[in-house]
N, C-alpha and C positions, 0 to 999 in steps of 0.2 A: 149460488154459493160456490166457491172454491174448490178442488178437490180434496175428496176429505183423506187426512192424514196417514187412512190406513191403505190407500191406492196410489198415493203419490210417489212412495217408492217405484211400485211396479212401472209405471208411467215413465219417470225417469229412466228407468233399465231399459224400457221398447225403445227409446228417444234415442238413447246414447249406444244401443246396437245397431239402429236403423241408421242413425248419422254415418258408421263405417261399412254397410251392408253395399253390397252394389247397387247401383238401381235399379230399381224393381222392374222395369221393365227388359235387365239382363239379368233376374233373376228364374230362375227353373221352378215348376212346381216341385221338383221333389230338395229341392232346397228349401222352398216356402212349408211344406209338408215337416222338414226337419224341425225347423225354427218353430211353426207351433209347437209342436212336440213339445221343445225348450219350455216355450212359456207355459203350457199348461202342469208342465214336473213342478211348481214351484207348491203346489198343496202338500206333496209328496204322498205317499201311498195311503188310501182311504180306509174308515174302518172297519175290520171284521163283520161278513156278512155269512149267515152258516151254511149257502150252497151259492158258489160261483162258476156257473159254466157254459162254453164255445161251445154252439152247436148251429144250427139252421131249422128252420120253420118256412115251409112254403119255398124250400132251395134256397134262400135268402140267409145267411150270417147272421146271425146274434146271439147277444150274451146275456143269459138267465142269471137273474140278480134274487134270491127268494131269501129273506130272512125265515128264522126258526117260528112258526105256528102262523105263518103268511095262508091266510083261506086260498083254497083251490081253484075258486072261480070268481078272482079281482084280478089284473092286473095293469099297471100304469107302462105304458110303450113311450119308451124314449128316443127321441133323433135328436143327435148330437149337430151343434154347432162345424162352422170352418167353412163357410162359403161353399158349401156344395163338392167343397175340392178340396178342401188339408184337414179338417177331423178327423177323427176313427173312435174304435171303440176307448182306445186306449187315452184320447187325450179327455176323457168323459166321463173316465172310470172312477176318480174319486167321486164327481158328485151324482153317478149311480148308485154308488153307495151307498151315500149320504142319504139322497131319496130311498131308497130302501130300508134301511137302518129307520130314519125318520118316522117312516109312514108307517111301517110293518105288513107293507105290500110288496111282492111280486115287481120284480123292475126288468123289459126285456127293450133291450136297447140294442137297434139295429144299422146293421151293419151293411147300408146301403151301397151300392156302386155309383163312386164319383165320379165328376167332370173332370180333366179333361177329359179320360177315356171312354164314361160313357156323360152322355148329356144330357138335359133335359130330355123324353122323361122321367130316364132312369131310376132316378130318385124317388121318385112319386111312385113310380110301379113297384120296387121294392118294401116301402113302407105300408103303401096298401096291401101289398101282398101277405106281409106278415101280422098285420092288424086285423085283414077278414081274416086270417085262419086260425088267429087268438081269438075272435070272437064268434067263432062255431060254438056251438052247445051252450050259449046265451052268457058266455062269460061278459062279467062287466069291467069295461075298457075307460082307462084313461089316457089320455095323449097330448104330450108336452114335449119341450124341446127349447135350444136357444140358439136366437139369429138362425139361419139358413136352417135349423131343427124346428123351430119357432114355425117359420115357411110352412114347413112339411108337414106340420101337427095341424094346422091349422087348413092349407088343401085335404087331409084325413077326413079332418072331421065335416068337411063340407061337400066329399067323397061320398062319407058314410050317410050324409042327409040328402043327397041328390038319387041314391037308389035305396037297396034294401039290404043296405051295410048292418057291420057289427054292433053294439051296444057302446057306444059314446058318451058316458055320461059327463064329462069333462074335457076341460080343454085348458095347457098352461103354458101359456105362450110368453117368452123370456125374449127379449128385446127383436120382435119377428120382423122378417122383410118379407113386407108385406104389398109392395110394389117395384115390379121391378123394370119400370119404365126410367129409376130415379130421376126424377122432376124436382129438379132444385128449388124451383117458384115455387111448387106444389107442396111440400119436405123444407124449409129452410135450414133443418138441422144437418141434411147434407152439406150445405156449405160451413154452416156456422162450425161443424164439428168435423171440419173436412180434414186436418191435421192434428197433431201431438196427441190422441187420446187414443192410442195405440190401434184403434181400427181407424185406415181415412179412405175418404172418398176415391181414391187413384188404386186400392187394393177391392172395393167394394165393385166397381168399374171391371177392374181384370178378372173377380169371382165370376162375374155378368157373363163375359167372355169365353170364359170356358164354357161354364155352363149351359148358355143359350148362344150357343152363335148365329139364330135368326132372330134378331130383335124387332124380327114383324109379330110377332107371336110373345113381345113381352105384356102384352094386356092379357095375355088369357087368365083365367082364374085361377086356372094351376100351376101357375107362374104367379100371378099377382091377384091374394085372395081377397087382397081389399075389394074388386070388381065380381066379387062370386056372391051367390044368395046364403043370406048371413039371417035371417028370420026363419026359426027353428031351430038355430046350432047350440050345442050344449052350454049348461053356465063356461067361465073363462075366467081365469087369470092371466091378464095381458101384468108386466113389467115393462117400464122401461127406464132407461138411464141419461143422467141430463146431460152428457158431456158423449151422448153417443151418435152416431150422424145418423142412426135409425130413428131417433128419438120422436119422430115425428110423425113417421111409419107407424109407429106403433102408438102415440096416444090417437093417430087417426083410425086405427084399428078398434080399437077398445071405444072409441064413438061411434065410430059406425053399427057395433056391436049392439049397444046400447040403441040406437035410434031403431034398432029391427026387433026391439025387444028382449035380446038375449040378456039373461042378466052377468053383467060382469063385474070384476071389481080391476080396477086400475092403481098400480102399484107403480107411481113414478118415482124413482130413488135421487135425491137431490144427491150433488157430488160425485159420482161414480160414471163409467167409462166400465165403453164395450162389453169388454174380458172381466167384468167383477164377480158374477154365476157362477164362474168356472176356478175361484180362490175361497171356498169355505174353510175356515180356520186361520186365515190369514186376513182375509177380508170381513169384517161382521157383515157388510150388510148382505154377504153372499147367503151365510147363517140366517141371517131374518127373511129371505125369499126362501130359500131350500124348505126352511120351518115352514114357511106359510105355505108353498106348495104342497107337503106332506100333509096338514093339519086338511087342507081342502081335497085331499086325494084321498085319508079315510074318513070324510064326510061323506063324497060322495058315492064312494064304490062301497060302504058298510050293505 
């Protein structure tokens, strides 16, 4: 189907900024850094939550999201999207919110060390790091995130099934890269959705770059968890979206899931590109995943 009506604006807007941007490839990270920023203000500031605070767990940055009579011993760990290299807490912030608000759980969304500066496995060792120390004293964890957060929740939880990790009872992975060999034969939606849908192949490519700059080492599983043991990993909410060049990453995720037994549900959003997670209130159908996310995070962590 076409894109639907209420993302066609935003689309137009990345089109007609990008047509006057420099080329990307004379463009800086901390210029690409600014400009998400841009795009993700367009929810504007998220709803009231009754305790919001910066602090660190395990030396690691993050930000406690606890609504009013959230239980003690549940909470849902967020890794934000941006390629590894332009998110922060801040461009995350409304739909932590929202996920807290929503679920009336605990939301602790971490505040990893990016690429360039640090590179693979930076990332991975900070999210573990503050996952096992949430999950001392047998608290029950869930772990979600989207595109390059997607990644990270989903090396967690295959972290936490490879030794004698924390209690993962869930897993909700929003449009996840989940190989990052990108093999176009392999992926068709790479190419098919290589331009105009505000994430393209040529920025996905330069995320790679930073992040890993030995691509001998892009099959590993903590890099690409589609190649990791997926028989025993917690149920799953994979998403993905039709007009996104992950798209194929990720229904081949949510199969492979399925083929090792894990029970998952697969949420393909007809219409919608990349960046649509990160617009609740502007976007419905951001509203219909955030919901469904929340509704399966106090399922599972009650």
């Amino acid at each position: 189907m076409p894109l639907k009506p209420d993302i066609q604006p935003i689309v137009d807007a990345v089109n007609a900024a990008a047509a006057e941007a420099p080329p990307a490839a004379e463009q800086s990270v901390a210029d690409r850094r600014e400009g998400y920023q841009g795009l993700s203000a367009f929810p504007g500031p998220g709803p009231e939550v009754a305790s919001v605070v910066d602090t660190e767990i395990a030396g690691v940055g993050v930000r406690r999201y606890r609504p009013a009579d959230a239980p003690d011993d549940a909470t849902v760990v967020f890794f934000h999207g941006g390629g590894w290299v332009i998110g922060d807490l801040d461009t995350h912030d409304h739909v932590c919110r929202r996920i807290a608000v929503d679920s009336g759980l605990e939301v602790v969304a971490v505040d990893y060390r990016r690429a360039p500066e640090h590179p693979f496995p930076g990332a991975v060792e900070d999210c573990w790091a503050v996952t096992s120390a949430l999950g001392e004293g047998g608290r029950r964890l869930a772990v979600t995130g989207d595109s390059a957060g997607g990644n990270l929740a989903a090396v967690v939880a295959q972290l936490a099934l490879a030794g004698d990790g924390p209690d993962i009872r869930f897993q909700g992975l929003v449009y996840p890269a989940v190989d990052m060999t990108q093999d176009t034969e392999r992926f068709g939606s790479l190419e098919r959705n290589a331009e105009g849908y505000v994430l393209s192949l040529e920025t996905m490519q330069w995320f790679r770059e930073q992040y890993v700059p030995d691509l001998s080492i892009a099959e590993d599983w903590r890099l690409s968890p589609l190649n990791g043991t997926l028989a025993g990993l917690p149920p799953a909410l994979v998403v993905t979206a039709e007009y996104d060049p992950l798209h194929d990453e990720g229904t081949a995720y949510a199969a492979a899931l399925d083929a090792a037994g894990v029970e998952v549900e697969h949420l393909d959003v007809d219409g919608m590109v990349h960046i649509f997670f990160q617009l609740p209130g502007i976007v419905a159908d951001a509203d219909l995943v955030i919901g469904r996310l929340a509704e399966r995070f106090r399922e599972t962590l009650a």
